[in-house]
C-alpha positions in Angstrom: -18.0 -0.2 -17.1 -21.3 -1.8 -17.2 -22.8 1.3 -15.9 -21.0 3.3 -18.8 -22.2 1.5 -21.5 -25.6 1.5 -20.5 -25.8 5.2 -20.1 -24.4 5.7 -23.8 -26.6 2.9 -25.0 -29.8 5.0 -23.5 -28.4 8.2 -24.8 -27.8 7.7 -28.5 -31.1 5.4 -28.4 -33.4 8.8 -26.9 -31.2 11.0 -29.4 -32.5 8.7 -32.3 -36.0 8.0 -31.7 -36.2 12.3 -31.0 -34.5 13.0 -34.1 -36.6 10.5 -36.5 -39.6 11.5 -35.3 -38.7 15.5 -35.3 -37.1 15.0 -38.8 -40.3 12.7 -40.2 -43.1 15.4 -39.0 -41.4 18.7 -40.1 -41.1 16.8 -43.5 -44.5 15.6 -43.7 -46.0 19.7 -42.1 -43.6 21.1 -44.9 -44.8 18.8 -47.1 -48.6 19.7 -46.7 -47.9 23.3 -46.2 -46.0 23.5 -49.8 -49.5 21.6 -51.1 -51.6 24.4 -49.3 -53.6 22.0 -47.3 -51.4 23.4 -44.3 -51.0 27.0 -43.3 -47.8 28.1 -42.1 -49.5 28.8 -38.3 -50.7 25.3 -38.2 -47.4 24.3 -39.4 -45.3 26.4 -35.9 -48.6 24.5 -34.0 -47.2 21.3 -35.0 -43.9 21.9 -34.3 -44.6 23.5 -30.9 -46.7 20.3 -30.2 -44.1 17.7 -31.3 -41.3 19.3 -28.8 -44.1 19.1 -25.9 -44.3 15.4 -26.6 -40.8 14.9 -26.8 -40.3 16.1 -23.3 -41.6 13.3 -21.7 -39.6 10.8 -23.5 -36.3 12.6 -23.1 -37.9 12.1 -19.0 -38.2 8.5 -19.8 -34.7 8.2 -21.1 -33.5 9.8 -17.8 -35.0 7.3 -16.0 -33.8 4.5 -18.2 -30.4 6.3 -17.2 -30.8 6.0 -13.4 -32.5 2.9 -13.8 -29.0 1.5 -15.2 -27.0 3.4 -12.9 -29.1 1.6 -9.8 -28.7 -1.7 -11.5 -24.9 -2.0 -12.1 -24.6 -0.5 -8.2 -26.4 -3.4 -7.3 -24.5 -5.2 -8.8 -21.2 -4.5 -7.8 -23.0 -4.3 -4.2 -24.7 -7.6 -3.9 -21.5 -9.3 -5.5 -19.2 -7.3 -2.7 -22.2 -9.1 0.1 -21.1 -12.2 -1.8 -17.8 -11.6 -0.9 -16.9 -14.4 1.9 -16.3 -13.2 5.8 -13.0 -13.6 7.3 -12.7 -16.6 9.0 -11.0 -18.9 11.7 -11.4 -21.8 13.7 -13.9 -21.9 16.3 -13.5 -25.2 17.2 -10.2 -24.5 19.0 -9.8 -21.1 19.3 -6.6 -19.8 20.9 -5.4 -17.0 22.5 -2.3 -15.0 21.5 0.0 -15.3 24.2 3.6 -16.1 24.7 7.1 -15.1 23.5 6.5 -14.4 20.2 8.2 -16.9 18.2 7.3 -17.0 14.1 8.0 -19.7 12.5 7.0 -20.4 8.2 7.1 -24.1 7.4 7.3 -25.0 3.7 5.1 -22.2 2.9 3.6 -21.5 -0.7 1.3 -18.7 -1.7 0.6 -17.5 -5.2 -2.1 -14.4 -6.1 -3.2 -16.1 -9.5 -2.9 -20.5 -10.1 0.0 -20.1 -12.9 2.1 -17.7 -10.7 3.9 -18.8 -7.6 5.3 -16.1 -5.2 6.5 -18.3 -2.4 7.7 -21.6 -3.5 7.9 -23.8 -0.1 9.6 -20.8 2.2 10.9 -21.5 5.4 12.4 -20.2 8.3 11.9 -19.2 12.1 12.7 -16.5 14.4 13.3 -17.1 17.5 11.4 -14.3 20.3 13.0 -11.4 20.9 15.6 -11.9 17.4 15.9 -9.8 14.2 15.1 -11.0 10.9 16.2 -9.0 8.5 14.4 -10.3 4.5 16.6 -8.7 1.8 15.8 -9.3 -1.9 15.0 -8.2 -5.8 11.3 -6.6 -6.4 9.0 -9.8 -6.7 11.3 -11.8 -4.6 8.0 -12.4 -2.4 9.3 -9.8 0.8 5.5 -7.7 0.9 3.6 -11.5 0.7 5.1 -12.7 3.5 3.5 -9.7 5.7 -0.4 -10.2 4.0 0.7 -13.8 5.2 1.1 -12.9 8.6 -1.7 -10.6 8.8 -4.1 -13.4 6.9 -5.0 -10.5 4.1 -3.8 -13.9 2.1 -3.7 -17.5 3.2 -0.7 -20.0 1.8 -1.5 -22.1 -0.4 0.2 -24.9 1.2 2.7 -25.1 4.7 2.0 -23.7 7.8 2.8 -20.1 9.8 3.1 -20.8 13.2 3.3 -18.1 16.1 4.5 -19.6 19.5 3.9 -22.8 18.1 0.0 -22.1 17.1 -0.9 -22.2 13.6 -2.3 -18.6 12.7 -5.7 -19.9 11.7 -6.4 -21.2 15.2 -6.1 -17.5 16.4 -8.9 -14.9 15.8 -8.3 -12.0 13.6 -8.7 -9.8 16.0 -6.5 -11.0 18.6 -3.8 -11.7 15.6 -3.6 -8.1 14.1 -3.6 -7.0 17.5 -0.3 -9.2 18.1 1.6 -7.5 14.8 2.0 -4.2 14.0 3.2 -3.4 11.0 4.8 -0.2 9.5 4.3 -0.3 6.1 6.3 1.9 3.2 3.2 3.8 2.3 1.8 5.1 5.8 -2.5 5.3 5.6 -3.2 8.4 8.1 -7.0 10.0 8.8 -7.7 13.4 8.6 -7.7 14.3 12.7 -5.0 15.3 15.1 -1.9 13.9 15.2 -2.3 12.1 18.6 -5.1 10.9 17.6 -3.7 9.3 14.4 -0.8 8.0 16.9 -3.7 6.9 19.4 -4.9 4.5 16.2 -2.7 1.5 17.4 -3.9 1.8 21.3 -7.4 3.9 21.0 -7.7 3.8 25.0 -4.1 4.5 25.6 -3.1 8.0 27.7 -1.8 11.4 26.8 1.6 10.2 28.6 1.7 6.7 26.6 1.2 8.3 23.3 3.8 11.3 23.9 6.3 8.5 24.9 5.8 6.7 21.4 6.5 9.8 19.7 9.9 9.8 21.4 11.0 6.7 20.5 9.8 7.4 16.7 12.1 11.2 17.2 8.6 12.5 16.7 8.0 14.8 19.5 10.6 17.3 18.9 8.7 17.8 15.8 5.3 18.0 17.1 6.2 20.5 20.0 7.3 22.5 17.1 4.1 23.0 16.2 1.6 25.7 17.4 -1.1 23.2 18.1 1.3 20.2 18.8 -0.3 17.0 19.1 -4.1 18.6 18.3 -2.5 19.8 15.4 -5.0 18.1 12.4 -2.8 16.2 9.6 -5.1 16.9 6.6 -6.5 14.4 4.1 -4.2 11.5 4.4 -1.4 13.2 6.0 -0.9 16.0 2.9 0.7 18.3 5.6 3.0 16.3 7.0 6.3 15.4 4.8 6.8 11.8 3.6 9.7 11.0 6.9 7.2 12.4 9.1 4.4 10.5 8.0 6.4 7.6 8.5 8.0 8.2 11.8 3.8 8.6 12.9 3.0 5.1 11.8 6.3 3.8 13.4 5.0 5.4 16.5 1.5 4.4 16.5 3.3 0.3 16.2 5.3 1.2 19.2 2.7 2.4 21.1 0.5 -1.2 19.7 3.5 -3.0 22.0 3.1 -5.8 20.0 4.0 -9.5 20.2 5.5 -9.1 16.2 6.9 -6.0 15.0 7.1 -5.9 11.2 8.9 -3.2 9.3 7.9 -2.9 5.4 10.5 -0.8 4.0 9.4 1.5 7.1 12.7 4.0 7.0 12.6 4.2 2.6 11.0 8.1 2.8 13.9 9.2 5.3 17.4 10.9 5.0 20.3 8.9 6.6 20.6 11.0 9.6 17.2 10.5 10.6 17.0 6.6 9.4 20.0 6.5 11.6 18.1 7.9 14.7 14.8 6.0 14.4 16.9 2.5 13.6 18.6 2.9 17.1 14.8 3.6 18.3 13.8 0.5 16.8 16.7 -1.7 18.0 15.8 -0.5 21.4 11.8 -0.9 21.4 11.8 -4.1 19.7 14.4 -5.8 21.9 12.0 -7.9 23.9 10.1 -8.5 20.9 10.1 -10.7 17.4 10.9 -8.4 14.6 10.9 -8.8 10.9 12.6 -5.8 8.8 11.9 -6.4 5.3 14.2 -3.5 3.2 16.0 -2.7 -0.2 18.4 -0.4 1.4 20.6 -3.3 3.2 21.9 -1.0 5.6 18.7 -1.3 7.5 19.0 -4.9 8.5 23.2 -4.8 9.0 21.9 -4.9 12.8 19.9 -7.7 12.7 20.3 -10.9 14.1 20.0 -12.9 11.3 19.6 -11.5 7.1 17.7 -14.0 4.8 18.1 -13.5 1.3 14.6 -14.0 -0.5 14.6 -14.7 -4.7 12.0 -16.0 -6.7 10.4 -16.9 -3.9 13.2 -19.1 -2.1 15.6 -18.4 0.6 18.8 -18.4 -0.9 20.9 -17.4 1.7 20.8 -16.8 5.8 23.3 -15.3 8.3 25.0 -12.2 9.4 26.0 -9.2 7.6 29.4 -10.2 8.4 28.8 -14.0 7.3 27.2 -13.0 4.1 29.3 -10.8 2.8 32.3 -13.4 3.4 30.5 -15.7 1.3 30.5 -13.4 -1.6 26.9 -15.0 -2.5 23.9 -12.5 -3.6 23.6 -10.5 -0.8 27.7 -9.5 -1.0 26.8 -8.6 -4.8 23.7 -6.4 -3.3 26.0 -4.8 -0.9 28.4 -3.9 -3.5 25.6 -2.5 -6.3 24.5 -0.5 -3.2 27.7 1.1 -2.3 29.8 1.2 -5.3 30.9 4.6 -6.8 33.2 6.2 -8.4 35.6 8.7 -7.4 37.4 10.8 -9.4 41.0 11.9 -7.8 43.2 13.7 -10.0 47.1 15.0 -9.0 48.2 18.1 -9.8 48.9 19.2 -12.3 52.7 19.1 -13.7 54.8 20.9 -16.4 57.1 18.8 -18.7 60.1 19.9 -20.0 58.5 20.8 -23.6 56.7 23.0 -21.1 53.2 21.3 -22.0 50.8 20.7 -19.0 49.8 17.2 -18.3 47.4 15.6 -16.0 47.2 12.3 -14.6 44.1 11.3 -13.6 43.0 8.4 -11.7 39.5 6.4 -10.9 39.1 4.3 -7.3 36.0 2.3 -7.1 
């Protein structure tokens, strides 16, 4: 904006100063010519002369223009410099290893001081259990993964992984621990392996084709007449939304992470094929701590364990099975999710007075 304002500023301040003085000397050469002290070729001489001299200030107002174009760069550069590094503990640095337990303790976080997202969330999964985090837009589900991958730090309470607050860890070693498949999937313009090959650069030919599989990818790509050289375009434009997807969720399997976290990761894919990659997923992740944070609550009926996030609480934890029996927000959920109406009508019959009725009847 700064730069904007500037450039408008220097334009209309050039246009005036060329106009006034244009306007002023034809006035003052008409004025003599009329009063015969001027002839009319001395009069063209003075106008060809005043739009040589204007050339160099409309120059000068170009360079006003880049001068303020440099200057609000600089600006926006130096104050992104300013911009304070990632950090972590380097008096006890330690290294990611072990199960994979997660654990949030009394956790708040909020992106401006007057709005809280997470108001003192807790809870813990155990390594190798599902989590499944169900909830409103808002509730706080997409804050709890730039919580785990420090993109945000709590304002108060701890994340712990294996018992280890997150902090200790360097952010290196941390992202390299959880992989997360997020809803909108970021993809480079190269091959497709090689966009796979993003979450394990050094990893083999074999490795990567062996991702695809679990993601049902491969079938795809042999489809293809270049298969896995095959370029993806600008951000993935030639690739469909499902297939984009099913590429990030097999660039996290191929990561073989401590943490596996799903952000809405099957929301751009028919039921068949959600069906498919969630019996991937329940396979891969196994062995390993996984949080499956979803609107469409069929994607964490598998999990281990379903918390119900509102207004930045936990309002409810347990099973499918459990939760529905408790007929508590997540039951009402699974009902606005499934609910429909279905029209059945009998046949038609002919009464005596030989006029056709219809009975018609409505089943939730």
């Amino acid at each position: 904006m700064g730069f904007y304002r500037r450039y408008a500023y220097n334009g209309i301040a050039v246009a005036t100063i060329f106009a006034t003085f244009l306007a002023a000397t034809v006035a003052y050469a008409t004025r003599e010519v009329q009063l015969g002290r001027m002839t009319v070729g001395e009069f063209v001489l003075i106008n060809t002369y005043m739009l040589q001299v204007v050339r160099p200030v409309e120059m000068m107002g170009y360079a006003m223009q880049g001068l303020s174009q440099g200057g609000a760069m600089l600006k926006k550069m130096f104050a992104l410099l300013a911009e304070p590094t990632e950090q972590y503990r380097t008096d006890n640095v330690a290294a990611v290893v072990g199960p994979g337990r997660l654990d949030f303790d009394r956790v708040f976080a909020s992106y401006l001081a007057d709005r809280e997202i997470l108001r003192g969330t807790t809870f813990s999964v155990e390594a190798g259990r599902t989590l499944g985090i169900v909830g409103p837009s808002g509730s706080g589900k997409s804050t709890i993964v730039r919580l785990l991958v420090r993109t945000l730090d709590p304002r108060a309470g701890r994340i712990l992984l294996d018992g280890v607050p997150i902090q200790d860890f360097p952010l290196t070693q941390l992202r390299r621990a959880i992989a997360v498949v997020a809803q909108d999937t970021m993809l480079f313009n190269d091959s497709i392996g090689n966009n796979i090959a993003l979450g394990k650069p050094e990893a083999s030919r074999a490795e990567i084709e062996q991702a695809a599989r679990a993601a049902r990818l491969h079938e795809f790509i042999m489809t293809l007449s270049e298969g896995y050289d095959t370029q993806v375009g600008e951000r993935g434009l030639k690739l469909s939304g499902g297939e984009r997807q099913r590429l990030a969720i097999a660039r996290a399997i191929l990561k073989k992470p401590l943490v596996f976290v799903f952000d809405e990761a099957t929301s751009a894919l028919d039921s068949r094929n959600e069906r498919a990659i969630l019996s991937s997923l329940v396979e891969v992740s196994r062995a390993r701590t996984t949080i499956i944070i979803a609107h469409r609550l069929s994607t964490v009926v598998h999990a281990d364990e379903i918390a119900v996030l509102d207004a930045g609480c936990i309002v409810e934890r347990g099973t499918h099975t459990e939760l529905l029996a408790a007929e508590g927000k997540y039951a009402a959920l699974w009902r606005a999710q499934h609910q429909g109406f279905r029209r059945a009508r009998s046949p038609r019959t002919t009464s005596k007075a030989g006029v056709a009725s219809e009975t018609e009847t409505w089943a939730l």
